[in-house]
C-alpha positions as CSV (number, residue, x, y, z in Angstrom):
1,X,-47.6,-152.4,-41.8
2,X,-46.2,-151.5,-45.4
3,X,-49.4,-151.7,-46.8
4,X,-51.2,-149.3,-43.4
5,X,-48.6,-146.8,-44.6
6,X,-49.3,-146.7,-48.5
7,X,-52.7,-146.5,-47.7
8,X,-51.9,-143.5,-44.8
9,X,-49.8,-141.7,-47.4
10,X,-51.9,-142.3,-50.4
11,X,-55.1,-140.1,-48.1
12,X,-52.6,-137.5,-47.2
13,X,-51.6,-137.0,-50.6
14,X,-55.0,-136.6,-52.1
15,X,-55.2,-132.8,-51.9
16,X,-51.7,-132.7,-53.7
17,X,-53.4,-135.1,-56.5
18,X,-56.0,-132.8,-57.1
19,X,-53.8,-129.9,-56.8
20,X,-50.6,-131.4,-59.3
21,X,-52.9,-132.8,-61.9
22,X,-54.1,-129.4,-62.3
23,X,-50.6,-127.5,-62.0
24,X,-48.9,-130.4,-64.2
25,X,-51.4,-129.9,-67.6
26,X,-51.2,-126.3,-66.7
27,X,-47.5,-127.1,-67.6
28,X,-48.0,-129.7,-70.4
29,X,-50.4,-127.4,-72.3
30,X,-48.0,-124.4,-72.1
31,X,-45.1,-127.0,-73.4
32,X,-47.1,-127.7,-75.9
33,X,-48.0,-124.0,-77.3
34,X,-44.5,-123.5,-77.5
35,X,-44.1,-126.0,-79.8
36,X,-42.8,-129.4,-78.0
37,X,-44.1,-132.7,-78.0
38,X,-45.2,-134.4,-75.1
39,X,-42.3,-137.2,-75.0
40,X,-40.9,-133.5,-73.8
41,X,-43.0,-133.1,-70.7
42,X,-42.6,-136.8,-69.7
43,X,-38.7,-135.7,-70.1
44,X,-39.1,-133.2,-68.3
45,X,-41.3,-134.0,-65.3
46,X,-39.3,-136.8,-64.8
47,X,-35.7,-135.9,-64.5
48,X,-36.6,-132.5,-63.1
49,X,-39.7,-132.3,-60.9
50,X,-39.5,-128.7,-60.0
51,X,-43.2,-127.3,-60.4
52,X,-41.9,-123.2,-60.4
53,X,-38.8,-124.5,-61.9
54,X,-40.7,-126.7,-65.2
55,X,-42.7,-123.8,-65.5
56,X,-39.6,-121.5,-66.0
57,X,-38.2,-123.8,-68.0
58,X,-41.3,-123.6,-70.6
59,X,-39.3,-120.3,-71.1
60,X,-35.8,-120.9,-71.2
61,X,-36.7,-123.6,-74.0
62,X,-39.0,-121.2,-76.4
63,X,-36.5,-117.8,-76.1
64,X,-33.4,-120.1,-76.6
65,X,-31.7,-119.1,-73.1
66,X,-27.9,-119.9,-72.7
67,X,-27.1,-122.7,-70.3
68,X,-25.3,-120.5,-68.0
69,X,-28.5,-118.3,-67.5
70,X,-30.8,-121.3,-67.5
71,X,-28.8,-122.8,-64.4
72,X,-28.6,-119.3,-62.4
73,X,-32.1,-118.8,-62.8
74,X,-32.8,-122.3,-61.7
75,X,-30.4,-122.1,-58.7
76,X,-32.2,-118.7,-57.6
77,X,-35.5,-120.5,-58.2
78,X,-35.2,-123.6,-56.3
79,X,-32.8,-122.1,-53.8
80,X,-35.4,-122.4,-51.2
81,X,-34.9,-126.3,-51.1
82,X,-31.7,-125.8,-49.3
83,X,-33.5,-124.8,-45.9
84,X,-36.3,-127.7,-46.6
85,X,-33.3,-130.0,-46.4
86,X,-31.9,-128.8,-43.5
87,X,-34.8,-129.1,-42.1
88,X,-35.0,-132.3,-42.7
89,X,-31.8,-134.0,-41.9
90,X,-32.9,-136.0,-38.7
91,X,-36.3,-137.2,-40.4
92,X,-34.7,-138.6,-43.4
93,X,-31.9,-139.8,-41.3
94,X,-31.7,-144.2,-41.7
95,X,-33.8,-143.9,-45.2
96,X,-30.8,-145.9,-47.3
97,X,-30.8,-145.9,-50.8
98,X,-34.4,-144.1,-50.6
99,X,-32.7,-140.9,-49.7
100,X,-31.1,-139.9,-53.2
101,X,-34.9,-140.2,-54.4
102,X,-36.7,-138.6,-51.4
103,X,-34.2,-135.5,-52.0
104,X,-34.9,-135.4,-55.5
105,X,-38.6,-135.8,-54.8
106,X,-38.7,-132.9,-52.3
107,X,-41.2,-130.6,-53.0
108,X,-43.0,-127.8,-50.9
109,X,-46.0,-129.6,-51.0
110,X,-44.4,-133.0,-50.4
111,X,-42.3,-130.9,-47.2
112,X,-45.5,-129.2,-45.9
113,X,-47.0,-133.0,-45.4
114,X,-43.7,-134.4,-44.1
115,X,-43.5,-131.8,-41.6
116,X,-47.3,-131.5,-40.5
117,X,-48.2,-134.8,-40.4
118,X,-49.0,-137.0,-37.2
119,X,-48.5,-140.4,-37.5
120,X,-49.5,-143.2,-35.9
121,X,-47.3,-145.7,-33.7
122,X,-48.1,-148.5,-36.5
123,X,-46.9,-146.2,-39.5
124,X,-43.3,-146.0,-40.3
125,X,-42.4,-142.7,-40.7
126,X,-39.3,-144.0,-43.4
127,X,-41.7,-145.4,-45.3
128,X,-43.7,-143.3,-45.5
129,X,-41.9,-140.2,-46.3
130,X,-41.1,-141.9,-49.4
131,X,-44.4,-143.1,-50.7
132,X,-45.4,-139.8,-50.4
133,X,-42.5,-138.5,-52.8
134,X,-43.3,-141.7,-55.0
135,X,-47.1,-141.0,-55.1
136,X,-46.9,-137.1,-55.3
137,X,-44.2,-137.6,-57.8
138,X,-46.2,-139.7,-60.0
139,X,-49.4,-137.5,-59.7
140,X,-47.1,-134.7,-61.7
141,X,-45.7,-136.9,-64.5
142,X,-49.5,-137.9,-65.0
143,X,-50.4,-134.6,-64.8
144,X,-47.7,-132.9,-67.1
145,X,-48.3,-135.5,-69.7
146,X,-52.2,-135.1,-69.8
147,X,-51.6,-131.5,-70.0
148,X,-49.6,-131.9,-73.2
149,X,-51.3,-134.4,-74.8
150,X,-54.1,-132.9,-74.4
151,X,-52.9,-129.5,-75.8
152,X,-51.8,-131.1,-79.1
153,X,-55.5,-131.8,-80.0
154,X,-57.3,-129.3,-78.1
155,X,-57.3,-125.3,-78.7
156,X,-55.9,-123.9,-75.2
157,X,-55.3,-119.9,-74.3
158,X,-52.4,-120.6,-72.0
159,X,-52.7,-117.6,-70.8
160,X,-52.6,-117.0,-66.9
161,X,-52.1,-120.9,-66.5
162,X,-48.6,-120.0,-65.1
163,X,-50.4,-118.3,-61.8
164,X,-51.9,-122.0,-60.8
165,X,-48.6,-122.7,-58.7
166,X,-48.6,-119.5,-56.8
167,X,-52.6,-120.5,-56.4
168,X,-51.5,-124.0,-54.9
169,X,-49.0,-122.2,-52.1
170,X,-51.8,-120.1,-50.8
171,X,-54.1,-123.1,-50.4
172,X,-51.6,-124.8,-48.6
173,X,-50.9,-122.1,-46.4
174,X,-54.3,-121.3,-46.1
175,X,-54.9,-125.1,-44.5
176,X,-52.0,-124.7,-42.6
177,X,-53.2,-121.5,-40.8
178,X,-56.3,-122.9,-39.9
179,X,-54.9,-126.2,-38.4
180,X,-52.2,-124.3,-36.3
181,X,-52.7,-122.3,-33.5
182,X,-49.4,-120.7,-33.8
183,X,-49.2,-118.5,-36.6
184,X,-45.7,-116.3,-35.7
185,X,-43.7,-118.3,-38.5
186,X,-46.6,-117.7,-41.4
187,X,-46.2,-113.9,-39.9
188,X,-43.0,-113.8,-40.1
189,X,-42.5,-115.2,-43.6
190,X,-45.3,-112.9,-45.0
191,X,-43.2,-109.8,-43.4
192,X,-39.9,-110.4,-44.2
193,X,-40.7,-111.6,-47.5
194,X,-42.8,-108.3,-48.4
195,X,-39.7,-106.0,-47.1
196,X,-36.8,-108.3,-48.9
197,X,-39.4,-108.0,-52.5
198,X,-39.6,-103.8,-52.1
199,X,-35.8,-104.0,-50.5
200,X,-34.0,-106.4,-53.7
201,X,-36.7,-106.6,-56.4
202,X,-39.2,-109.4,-57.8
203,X,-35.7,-110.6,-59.6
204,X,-33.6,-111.1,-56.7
205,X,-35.8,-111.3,-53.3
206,X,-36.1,-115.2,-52.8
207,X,-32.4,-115.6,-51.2
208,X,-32.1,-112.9,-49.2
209,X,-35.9,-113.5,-47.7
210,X,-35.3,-117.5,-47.4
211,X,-32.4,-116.6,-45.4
212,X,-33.6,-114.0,-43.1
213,X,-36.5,-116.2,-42.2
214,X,-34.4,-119.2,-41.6
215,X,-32.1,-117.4,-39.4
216,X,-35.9,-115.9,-37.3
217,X,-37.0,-119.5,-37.0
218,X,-34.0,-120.4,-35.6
219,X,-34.5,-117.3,-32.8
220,X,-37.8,-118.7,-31.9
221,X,-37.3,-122.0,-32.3
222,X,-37.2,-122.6,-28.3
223,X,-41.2,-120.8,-28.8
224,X,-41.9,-123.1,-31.3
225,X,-41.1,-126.2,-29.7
226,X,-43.0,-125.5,-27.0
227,X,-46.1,-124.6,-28.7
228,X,-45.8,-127.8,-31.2
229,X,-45.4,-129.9,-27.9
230,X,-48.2,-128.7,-26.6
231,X,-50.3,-128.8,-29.6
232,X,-49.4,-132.8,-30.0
233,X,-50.6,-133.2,-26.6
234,X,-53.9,-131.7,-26.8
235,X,-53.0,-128.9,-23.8
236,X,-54.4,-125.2,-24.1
């Protein structure tokens, strides 16, 4: 069964290969331009894992950013992960000494797969939420160390490479529109998101927006239960 379930992770976590080897030298080439060595993006994919957050960092590094502004820009960054673990408190429920990792590991890619995917009766949904982590995690170190490697011998214009994440998020909720036939909570992110950017500004939006859409979920969560039911059973 352990071995059904590598295997069942492993293919759902082929488009995130594809999609963090990419991301991850787009990350280890701009490390590099800046000056650092790739035992840095090894460092750094390793004990941070934080896609929007590495790439930020890139910055903070090269400018010389104090610590207190390098972890209130990280906090507003990554601030989203708060709701994703909410989210996920009954599925990750019984996971043991897994679960430090599995939080740590917690992407929006990785949390897109855990909450989409259908798994068999054979597949052990423990398990496999954490090879998932495991594998996605490792497709990023490889990625990120590629990436910067590769930089230190080949000429690279880094320029634009930074737009590859937001690239990622549209793919995945591109894939996610078509294999839904509910789309009010892709709506309602996409509309509260635009009003919270014009209302607080690209600087501050991502709080208030994650919150407000949390707090609509939860209004139509009765809705949304239904329709998921019904979309596991195969009913029109």
């Amino acid at each position: 069964m352990r071995k059904r379930t590598l295997k069942r992770a492993f293919k759902d976590s082929l488009p995130i290969l594809a999609g963090y080897l990419a991301l991850g030298m787009g990350f280890g080439v701009m490390l590099q331009s800046k000056g650092y060595s790739f035992w840095w993006a090894i460092l750094m994919s390793c004990t941070m894992f934080a896609g929007s957050g590495q790439y930020a960092g890139v910055d903070f590094l090269a400018s010389g950013a104090s610590i207190l502004t390098t972890a209130v820009m990280t906090f507003i960054i990554n601030a989203r992960h708060f709701f994703y673990g909410f989210s996920l408190l009954d599925k990750y429920k019984g996971t043991g000494i897994r679960k430090p990792y599995m939080i740590f590991g917690l992407t929006d890619e990785t949390y897109s797969i855990v909450c989409s995917a259908q798994l068999e009766d054979d597949i052990n949904p423990k398990n496999y939420y954490f090879f998932l982590t495991a594998l996605n995690h490792s497709y990023w170190i490889t990625g990120c160390t590629l990436g910067a490697v590769l930089g230190e011998f080949l000429p690279f214009d880094s320029k634009g490479i930074d737009f590859a994440m937001t690239a990622l998020f549209i793919v995945i909720m591109t894939e996610q529109w078509l294999n839904t036939k509910e789309h009010l909570p892709a709506l309602l992110g996409i509309a509260t998101t635009v009003v919270c950017l014009l209302i607080f500004g690209a600087d501050l939006f991502i709080i208030p927006a994650m919150t407000l859409i949390a707090a609509e979920l939860l209004l139509f969560r009765r809705r949304l239960d239904k329709t998921e039911s019904k979309e596991v059973s195969g009913d029109d």
